[in-house]
C-alpha positions as CSV (number, residue, x, y, z in Angstrom):
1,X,-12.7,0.2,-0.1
2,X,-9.3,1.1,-0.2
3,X,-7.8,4.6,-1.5
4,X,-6.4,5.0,-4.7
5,X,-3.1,6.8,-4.3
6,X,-1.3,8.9,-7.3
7,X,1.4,10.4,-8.2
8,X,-0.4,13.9,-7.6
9,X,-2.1,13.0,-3.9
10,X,0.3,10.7,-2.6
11,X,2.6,13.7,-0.7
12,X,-0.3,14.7,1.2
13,X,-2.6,11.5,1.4
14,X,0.3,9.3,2.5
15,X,3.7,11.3,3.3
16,X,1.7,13.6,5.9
17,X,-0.5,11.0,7.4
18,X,-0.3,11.2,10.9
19,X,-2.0,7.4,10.8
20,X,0.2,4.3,9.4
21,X,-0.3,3.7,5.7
22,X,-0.3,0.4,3.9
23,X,0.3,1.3,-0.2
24,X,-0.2,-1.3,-2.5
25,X,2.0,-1.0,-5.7
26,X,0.1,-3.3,-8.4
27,X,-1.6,-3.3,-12.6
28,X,-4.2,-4.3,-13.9
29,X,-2.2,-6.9,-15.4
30,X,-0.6,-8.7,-12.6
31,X,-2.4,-12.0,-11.3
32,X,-0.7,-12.0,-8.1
33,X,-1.8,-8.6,-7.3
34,X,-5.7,-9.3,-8.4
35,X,-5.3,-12.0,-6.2
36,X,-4.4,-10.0,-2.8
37,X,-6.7,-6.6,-4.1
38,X,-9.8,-8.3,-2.3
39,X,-7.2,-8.7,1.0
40,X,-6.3,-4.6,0.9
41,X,-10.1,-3.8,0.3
42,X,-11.2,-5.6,3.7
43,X,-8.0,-4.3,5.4
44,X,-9.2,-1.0,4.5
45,X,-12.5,-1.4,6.6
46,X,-10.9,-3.4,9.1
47,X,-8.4,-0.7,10.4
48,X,-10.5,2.7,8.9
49,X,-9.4,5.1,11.2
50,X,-6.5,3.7,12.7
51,X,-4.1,3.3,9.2
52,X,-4.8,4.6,5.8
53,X,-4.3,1.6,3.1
54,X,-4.7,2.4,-0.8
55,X,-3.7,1.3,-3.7
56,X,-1.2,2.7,-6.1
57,X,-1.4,1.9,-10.0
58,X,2.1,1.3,-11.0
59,X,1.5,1.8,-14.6
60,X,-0.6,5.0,-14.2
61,X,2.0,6.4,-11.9
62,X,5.7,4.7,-12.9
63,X,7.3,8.3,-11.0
64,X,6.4,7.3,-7.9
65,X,7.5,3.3,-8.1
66,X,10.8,4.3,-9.1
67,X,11.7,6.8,-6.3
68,X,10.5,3.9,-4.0
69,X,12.8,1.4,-6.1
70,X,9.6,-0.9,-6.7
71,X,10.7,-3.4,-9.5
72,X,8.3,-6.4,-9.0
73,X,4.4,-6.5,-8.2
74,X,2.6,-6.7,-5.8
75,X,5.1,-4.6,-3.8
76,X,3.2,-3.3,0.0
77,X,5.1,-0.4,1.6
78,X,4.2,0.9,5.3
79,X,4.7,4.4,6.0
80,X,4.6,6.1,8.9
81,X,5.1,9.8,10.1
82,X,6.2,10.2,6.2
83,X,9.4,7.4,6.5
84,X,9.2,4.1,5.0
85,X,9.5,1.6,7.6
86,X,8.4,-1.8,6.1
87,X,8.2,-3.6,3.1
88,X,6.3,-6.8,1.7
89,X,6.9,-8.6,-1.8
90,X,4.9,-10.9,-3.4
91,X,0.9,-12.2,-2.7
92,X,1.6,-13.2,1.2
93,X,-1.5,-14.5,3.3
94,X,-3.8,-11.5,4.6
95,X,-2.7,-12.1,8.3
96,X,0.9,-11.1,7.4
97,X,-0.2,-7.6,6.1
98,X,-2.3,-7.1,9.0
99,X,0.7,-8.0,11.3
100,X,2.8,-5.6,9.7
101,X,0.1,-3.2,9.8
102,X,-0.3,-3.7,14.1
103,X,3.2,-3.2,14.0
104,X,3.2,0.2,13.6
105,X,-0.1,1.3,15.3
């Protein structure tokens, strides 16, 4: 199961990681976003303890989309040694996460 990242953990759990992480900016209300959840929750297991991949409620935490200029959903950042280094928009086919996810391992 993926984390769930807020605006009070997500310093430490993702800024500080020494492993890749994978945050996935979506709301309860957004189809496209339902529709990839079930892709983030298997790429959790696949890559547990090689990348750290949660999920970020935009509407629970609006501070931390806006620092990261997040304007549509579903919005994946990829973190890594506390920089952002890669960015996905839009529902995209599970093998593109996971390439962007090797990428940085």
């Amino acid at each position: 199961m993926a984390e769930k990242f807020t605006s009070s953990n997500f310093t430490e759990v993702v800024l500080q990681s020494d492993k890749p992480v994978l945050v996935d900016f979506w709301a309860e209300w957004c189809g496209p976003c339902r529709m990839i959840g079930p892709m983030v929750d298997e790429l959790s297991n696949e890559y547990a303890g090689k990348a750290v991949i949660g999920k970020l409620n935009v509407d629970e935490n609006p501070d931390i989309s806006m620092t990261y200029g997040v304007r549509s959903i579903p919005t994946l950042l990829i973190f890594k040694n506390g920089q952002l280094v890669d960015k996905i928009v839009g529902a995209v086919p599970k093998q593109n996460i996971a390439s962007k996810i090797e990428a940085q391992l």
